[in-house]
C-alpha positions in Angstrom: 52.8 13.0 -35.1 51.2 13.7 -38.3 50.2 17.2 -38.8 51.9 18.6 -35.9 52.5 22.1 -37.1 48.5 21.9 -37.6 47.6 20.9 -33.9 50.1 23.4 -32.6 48.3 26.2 -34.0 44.8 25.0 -33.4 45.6 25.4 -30.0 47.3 28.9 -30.0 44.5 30.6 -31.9 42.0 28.0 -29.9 43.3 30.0 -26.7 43.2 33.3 -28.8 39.2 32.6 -29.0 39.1 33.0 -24.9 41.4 35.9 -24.9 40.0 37.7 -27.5 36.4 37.0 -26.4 35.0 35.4 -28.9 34.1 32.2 -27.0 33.6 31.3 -23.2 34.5 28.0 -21.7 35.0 25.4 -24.1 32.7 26.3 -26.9 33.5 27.6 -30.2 35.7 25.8 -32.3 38.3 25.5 -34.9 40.0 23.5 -38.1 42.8 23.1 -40.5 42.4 20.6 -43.9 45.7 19.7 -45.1 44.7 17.7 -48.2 42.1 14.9 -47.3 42.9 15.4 -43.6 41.3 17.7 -41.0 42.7 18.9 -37.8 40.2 20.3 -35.6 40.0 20.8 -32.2 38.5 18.4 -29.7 34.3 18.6 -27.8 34.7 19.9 -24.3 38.8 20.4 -23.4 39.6 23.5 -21.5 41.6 25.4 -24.2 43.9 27.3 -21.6 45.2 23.2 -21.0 45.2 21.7 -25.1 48.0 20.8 -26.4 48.9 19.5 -29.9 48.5 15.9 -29.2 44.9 16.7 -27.6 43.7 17.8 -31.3 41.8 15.1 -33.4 42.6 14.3 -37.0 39.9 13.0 -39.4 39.1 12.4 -42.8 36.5 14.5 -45.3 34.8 11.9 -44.2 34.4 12.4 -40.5 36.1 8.8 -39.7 38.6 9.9 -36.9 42.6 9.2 -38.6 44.8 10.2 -35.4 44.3 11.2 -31.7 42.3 10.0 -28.9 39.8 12.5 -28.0 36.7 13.4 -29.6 36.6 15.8 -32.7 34.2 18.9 -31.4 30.4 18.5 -31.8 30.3 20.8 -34.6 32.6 18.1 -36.6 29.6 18.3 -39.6 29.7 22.3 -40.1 33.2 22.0 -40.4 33.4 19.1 -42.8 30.7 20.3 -44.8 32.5 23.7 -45.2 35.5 21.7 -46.5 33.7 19.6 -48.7 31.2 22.2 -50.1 31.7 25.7 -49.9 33.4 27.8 -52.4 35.7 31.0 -52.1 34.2 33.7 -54.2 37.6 33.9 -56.0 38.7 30.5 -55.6 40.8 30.6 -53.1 41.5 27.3 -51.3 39.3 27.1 -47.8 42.0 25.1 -45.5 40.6 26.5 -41.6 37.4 27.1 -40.2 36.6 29.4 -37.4 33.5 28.8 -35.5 32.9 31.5 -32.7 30.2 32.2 -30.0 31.0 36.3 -29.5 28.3 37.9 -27.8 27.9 40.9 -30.2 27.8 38.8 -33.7 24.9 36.3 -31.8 22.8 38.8 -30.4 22.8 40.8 -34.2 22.1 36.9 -35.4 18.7 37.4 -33.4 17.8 40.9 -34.6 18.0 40.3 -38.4 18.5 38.0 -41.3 21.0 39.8 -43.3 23.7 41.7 -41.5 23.0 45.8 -42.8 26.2 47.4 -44.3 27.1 49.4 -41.3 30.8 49.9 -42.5 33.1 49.0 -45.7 34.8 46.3 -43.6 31.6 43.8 -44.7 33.4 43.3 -48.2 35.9 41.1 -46.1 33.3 38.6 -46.3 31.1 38.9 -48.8 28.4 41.7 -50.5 26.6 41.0 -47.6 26.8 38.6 -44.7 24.1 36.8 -44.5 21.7 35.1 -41.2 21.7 31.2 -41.8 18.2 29.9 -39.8 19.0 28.3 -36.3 19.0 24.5 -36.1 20.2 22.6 -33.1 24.3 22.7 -32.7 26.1 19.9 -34.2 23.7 18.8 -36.4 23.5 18.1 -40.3 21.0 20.1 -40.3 22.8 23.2 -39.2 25.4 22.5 -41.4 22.9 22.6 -44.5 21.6 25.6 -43.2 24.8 27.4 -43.2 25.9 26.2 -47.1 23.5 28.6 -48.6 24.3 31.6 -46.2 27.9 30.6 -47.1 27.4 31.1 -51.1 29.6 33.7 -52.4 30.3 34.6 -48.7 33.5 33.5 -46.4 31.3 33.9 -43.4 27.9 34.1 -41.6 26.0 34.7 -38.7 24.5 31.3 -37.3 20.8 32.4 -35.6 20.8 32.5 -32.3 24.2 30.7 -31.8 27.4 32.6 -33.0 29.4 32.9 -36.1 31.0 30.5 -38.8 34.2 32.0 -40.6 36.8 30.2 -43.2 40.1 31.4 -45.2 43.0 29.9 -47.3 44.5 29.3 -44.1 43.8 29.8 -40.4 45.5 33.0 -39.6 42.3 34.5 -41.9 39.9 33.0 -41.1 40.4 33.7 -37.3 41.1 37.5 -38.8 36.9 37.6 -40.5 35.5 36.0 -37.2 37.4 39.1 -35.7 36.2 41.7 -38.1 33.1 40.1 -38.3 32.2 40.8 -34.8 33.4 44.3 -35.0 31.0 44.6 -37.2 28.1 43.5 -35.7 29.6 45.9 -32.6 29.3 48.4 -34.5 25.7 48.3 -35.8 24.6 47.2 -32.5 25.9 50.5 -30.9 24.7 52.6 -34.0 21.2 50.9 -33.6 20.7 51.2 -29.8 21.3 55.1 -30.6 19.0 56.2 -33.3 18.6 55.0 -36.7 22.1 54.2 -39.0 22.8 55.2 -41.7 24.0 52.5 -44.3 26.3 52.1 -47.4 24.6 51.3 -50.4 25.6 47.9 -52.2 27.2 49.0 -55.0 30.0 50.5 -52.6 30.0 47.3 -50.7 30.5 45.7 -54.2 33.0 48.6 -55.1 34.8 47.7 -52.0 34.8 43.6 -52.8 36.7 44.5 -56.1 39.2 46.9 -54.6 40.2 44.8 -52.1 41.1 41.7 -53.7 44.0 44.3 -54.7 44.8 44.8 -51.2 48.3 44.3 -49.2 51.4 43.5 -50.4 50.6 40.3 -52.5 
């Protein structure tokens, strides 16, 4: 089975999403590119039940390569992701993380730029951006997300969730996490009084200090 070590953890961090609540049911979604191929998990399969044979594998070009079930609806965010957007330091983006956690959509609703409620936003980006709602699994959702993508590893999607991506899957799945922390967090701050926010040139302080970060 090609990309087997792929499948296998598309569907632990695919039942991670439930767990963790950043999804309920079946929706949400994930993806791993290994070179012109893309894992990604199947439309509409209970994830407490998928197993690595379940997952799809397609080309960059959506044209399915291996399995028998259907790649998710949001197939086009996913590939455009992988054939358009760009790490802010180059990193490679190999997984995709597209969530549906309650806190991140209803901030999605609110505003179109997330504020800078905490340091933690540099994870994704100087800011993390609002892209406009367009019906799910469409192209045209997936173009609106490229430009709230640019120089960012992450978004809000309007009135629908969150889209997340990383050098491989492990962080990816980390900024959905973080991300919806975040919007926690300014939800809470919000619905008491009036927070008070970082300014952007910490936020851009932060960027540079963490790409110093950890033990690499």
């Amino acid at each position: 089975m090609i990309l087997e070590d792929e499948r296998a953890a598309l569907c632990t961090y695919a039942r991670r999403l439930a767990s963790d609540g950043l999804v309920v049911a079946t929706s949400g979604n994930l993806s791993i590119r290994d070179g012109a191929l893309v894992a990604v998990t199947p439309t509409g399969v209970d994830y407490a039940t998928l197993q690595p044979a379940d997952i799809p594998i397609v080309g960059l070009d959506g044209e399915l390569v291996d399995g028998s079930l259907r790649p998710t609806s949001e197939l086009p965010m996913h590939l455009t992701i992988y054939n358009h957007a760009t790490d802010p330091d180059g990193a490679p983006v190999n997984a995709v993380v597209h969530t549906h956690s309650a806190h991140a959509t209803a901030a999605s609703t609110l505003v179109d730029e997330l504020p800078p409620i905490h340091y933690l936003i540099a994870t994704i980006g100087p800011s993390v951006r609002v892209a406009p709602y367009a019906t799910y699994g469409t192209h045209a959702l997936a173009a609106h997300i490229l430009p709230a993508l640019e120089a960012r590893r992450g978004c809000l999607l309007a009135n629908h969730g969150t889209v997340t991506y990383g050098s491989t899957l492990a962080a990816a799945y980390d900024r959905a996490q973080q991300l919806e922390w975040l919007c926690q967090v300014w939800l809470l701050a919000r619905s008491a009084g009036t927070p008070a926010l970082l300014p952007a040139a910490e936020i851009e302080h932060v960027v540079e200090k963490l790409r110093g970060y950890g033990q690499g």
